[in-house]
C-alpha positions as CSV (number, residue, x, y, z in Angstrom):
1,X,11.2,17.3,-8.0
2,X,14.6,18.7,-10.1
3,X,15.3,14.6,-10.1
4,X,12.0,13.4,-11.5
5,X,11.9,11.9,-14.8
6,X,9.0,13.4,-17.3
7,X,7.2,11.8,-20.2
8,X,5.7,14.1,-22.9
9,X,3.4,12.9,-24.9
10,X,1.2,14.6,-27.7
11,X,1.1,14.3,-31.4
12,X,1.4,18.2,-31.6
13,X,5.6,19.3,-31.7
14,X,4.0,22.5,-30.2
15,X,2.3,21.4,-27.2
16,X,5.2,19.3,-26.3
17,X,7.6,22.3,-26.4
18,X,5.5,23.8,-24.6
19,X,4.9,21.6,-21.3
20,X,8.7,20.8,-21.5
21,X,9.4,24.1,-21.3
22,X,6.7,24.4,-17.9
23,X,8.0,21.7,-16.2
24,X,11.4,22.7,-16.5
25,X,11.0,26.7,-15.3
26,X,8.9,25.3,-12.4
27,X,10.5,21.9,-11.5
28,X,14.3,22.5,-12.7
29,X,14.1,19.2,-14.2
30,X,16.2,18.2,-17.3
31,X,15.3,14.5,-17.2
32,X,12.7,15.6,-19.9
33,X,10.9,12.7,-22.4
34,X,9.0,13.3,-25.3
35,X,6.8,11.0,-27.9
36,X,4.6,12.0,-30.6
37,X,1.8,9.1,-29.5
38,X,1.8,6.0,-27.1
39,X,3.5,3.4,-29.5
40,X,6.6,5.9,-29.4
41,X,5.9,6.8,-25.4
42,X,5.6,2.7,-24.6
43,X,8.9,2.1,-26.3
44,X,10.8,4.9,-24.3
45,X,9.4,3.8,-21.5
46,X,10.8,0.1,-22.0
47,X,14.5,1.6,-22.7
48,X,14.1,4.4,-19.8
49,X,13.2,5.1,-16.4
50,X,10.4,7.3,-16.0
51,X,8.8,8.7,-13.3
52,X,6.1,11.1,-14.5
53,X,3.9,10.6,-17.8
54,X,1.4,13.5,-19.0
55,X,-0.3,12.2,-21.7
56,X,-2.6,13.9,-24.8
57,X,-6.3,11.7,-25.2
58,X,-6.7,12.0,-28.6
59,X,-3.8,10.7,-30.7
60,X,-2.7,8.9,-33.8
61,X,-1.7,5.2,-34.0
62,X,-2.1,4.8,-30.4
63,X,-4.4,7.1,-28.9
64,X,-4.6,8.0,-25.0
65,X,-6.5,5.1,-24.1
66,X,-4.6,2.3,-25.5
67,X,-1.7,3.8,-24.3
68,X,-2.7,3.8,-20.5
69,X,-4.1,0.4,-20.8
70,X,-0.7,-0.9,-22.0
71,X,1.2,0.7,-18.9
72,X,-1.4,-0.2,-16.6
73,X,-1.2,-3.8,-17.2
74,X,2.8,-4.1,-17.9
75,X,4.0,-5.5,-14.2
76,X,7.2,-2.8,-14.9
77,X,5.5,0.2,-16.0
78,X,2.1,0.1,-14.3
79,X,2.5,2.2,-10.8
80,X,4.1,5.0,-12.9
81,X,1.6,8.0,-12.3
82,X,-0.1,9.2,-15.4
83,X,-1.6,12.5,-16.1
84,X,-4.0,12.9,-19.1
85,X,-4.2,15.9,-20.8
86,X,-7.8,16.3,-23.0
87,X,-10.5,19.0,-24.4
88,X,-13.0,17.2,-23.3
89,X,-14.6,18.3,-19.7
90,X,-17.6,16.2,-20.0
91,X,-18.2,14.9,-16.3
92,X,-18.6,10.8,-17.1
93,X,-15.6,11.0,-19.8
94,X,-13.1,12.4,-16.8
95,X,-15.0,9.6,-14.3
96,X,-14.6,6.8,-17.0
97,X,-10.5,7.6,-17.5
98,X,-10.0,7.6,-13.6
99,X,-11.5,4.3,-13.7
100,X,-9.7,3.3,-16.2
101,X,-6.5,4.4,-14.4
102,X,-5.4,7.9,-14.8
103,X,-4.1,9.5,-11.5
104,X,-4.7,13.1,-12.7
105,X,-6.5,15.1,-15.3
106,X,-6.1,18.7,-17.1
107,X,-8.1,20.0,-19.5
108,X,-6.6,22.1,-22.2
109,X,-5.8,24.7,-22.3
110,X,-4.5,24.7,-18.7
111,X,-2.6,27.2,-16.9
112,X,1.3,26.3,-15.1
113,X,-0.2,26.5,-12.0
114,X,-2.9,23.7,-12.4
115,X,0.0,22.0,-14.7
116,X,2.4,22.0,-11.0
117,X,-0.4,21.2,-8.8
118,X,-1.3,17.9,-11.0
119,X,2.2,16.9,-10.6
120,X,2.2,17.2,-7.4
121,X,-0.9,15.5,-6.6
122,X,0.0,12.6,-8.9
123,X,3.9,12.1,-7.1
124,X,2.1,12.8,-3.8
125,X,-0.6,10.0,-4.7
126,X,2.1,7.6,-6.4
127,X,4.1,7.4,-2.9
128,X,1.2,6.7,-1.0
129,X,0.5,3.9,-2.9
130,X,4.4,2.6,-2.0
131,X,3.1,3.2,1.6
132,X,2.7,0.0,3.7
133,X,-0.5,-1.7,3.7
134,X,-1.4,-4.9,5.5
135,X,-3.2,-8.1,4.3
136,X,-6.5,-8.1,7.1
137,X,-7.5,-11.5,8.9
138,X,-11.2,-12.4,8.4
139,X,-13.6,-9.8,8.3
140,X,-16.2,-7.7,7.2
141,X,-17.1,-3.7,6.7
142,X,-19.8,-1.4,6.7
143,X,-20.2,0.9,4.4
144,X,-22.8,3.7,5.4
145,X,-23.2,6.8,2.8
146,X,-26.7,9.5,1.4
147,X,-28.8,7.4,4.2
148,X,-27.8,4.0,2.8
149,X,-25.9,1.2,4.4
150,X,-24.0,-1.7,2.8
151,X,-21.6,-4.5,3.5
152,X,-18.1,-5.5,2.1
153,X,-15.2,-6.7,2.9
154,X,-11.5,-4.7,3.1
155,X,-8.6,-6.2,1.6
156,X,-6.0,-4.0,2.2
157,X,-5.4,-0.8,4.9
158,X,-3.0,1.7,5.8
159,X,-3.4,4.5,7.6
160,X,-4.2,6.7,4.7
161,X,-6.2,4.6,3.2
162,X,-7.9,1.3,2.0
163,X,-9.3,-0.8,-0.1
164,X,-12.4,-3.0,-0.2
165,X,-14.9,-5.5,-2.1
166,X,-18.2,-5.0,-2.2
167,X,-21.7,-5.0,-4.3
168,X,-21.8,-2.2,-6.7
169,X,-24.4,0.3,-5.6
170,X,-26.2,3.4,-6.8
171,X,-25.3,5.5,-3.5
172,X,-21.5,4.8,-4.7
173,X,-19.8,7.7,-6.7
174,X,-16.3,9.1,-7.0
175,X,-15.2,11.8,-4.4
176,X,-18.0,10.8,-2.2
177,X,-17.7,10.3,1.2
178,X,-18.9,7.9,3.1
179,X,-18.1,6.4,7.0
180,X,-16.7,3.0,7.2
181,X,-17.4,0.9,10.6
182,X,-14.4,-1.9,10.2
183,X,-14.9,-5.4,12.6
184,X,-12.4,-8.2,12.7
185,X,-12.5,-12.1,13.9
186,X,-10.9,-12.3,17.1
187,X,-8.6,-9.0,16.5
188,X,-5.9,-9.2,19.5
189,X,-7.6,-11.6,21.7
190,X,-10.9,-9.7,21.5
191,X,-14.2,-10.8,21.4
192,X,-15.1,-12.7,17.8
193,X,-16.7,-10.0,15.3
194,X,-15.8,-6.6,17.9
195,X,-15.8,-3.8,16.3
196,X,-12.4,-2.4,16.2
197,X,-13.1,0.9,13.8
198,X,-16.5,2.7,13.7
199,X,-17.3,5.9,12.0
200,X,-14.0,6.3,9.7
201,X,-14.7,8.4,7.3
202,X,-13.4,8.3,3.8
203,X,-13.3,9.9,0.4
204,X,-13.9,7.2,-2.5
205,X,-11.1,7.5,-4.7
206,X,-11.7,4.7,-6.9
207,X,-14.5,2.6,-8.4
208,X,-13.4,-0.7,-10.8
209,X,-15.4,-3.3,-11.9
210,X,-14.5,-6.8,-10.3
211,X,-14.9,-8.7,-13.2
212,X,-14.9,-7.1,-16.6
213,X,-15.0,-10.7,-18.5
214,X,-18.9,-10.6,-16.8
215,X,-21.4,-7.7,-17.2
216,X,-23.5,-8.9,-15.0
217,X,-21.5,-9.3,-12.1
218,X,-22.3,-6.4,-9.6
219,X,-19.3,-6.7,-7.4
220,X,-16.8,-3.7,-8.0
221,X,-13.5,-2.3,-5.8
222,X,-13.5,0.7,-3.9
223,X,-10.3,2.8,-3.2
224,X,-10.5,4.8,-0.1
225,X,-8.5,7.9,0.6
226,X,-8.6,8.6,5.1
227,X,-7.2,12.2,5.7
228,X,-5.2,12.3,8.7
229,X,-5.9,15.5,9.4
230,X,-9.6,15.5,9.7
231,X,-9.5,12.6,11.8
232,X,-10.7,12.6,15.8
233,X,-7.6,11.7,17.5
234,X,-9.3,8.8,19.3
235,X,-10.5,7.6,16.1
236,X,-6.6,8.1,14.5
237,X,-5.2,6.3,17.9
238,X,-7.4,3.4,17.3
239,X,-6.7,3.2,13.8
240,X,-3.2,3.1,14.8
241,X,-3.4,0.4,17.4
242,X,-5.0,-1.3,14.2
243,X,-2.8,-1.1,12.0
244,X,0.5,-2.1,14.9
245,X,-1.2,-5.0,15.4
246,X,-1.7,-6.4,11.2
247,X,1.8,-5.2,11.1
248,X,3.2,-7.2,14.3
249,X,0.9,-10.3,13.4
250,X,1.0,-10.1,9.5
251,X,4.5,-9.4,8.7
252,X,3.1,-9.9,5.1
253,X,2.9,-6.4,3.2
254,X,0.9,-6.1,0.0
255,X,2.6,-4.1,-2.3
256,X,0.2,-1.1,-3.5
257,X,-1.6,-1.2,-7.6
């Protein structure tokens, strides 16, 4: 990572020097950034490429918050991973950033080591995203997680991971995991509504709203992370053969949030 481009940002001088002076001992990076609160960070960002940004909550002018939502939705600046730095451990404050789009947390004070391993995670998580993942013909998903079984629909799917629509849920909760049968319409010349994928595990990543503007609405988006590793090898062939045939038949990639 000596090529990766950091971001600093925290309204204390001290702090700064401090996580510049980290990331360079342990990444040999020199491409360091820093701003004193997210209207300073947003117009660095504009002039400069960045490819990191570790980010302080609670800040002056433009706190945390408003800072991530400005990245997020700016079409130029809005895959760049972001790693919030806070005091506050509170369980449904760290669930309510993620949701709102952080791709790491630490909680200060934090050690090197978790500083590295957050970087890590967030570059690691910021290239799957670039992965390829394939618009799906028509079809439909089952959800089955604590005893409970719902339906949905998957948008996007790689072989790492998906995404999918369905009806908000009290069984749903970050880091969860939950098995995922997947059936297509007509899938390769088989029969209409086969089931192609059945028992697929998956970790839930990400929970979002599907409509902010209504408060009523109980349909929400679920990110799914698939680890390779822990996956049967007939289930990972299958999976495979899947995702060979979207990209044969749907040239089409989507381009990952």
């Amino acid at each position: 990572m000596k090529d990766i481009s950091f971001l600093i940002v925290d309204d204390s001088p001290t702090l700064r020097t401090l996580v510049c002076k980290t990331i360079k001992a342990i990444f040999g990076s020199e491409d360091i950034h820093q701003a004193g609160n997210g209207q300073e960070a947003l117009k660095l960002l504009r002039d400069i490429r960045i490819d990191l940004i570790i980010s302080d909550w609670n800040m002056p002018v433009m706190d945390g918050e408003e800072f991530l939502y400005e990245v997020r939705q700016d079409p130029n600046l809005k895959n760049i991973p972001f790693i919030m730095m806070t005091t506050n451990a509170d369980r449904d404050f760290l669930i309510t950033a993620i949701q709102l789009g952080v791709t790491q947390y630490i909680v200060k004070p934090f050690t090197p080591d978790e500083l590295e391993r957050k970087a890590r995670l967030s570059m690691n998580a910021s290239h799957k995203r670039r992965a390829a993942r394939y618009a799906l013909p028509a079809h439909v998903a089952s959800v089955h997680i604590d005893g409970q079984s719902m339906s949905g629909e998957i948008f996007d799917l790689s072989r790492t991971g998906a995404r999918m629509r369905l009806e908000n849920h009290a069984a749903l909760g970050l880091y969860k995991t939950c098995e995922v049968d997947l059936k297509l319409l007509d899938p390769d010349g088989l029969e209409a509504g086969a089931t192609v994928i059945t028992s697929l595990m998956g970790m839930i990543v990400r929970l979002t709203a599907e409509d902010t503007l209504h408060p009523t609405s109980r349909q929400c988006q679920m990110g799914l992370y698939f680890n390779p590793g822990l996956m049967p090898r007939q289930l990972e062939l299958k999976l495979n053969r899947l995702i060979k045939w979207l990209a044969e038949s749907r040239p089409d990639v989507i381009g990952g949030d």
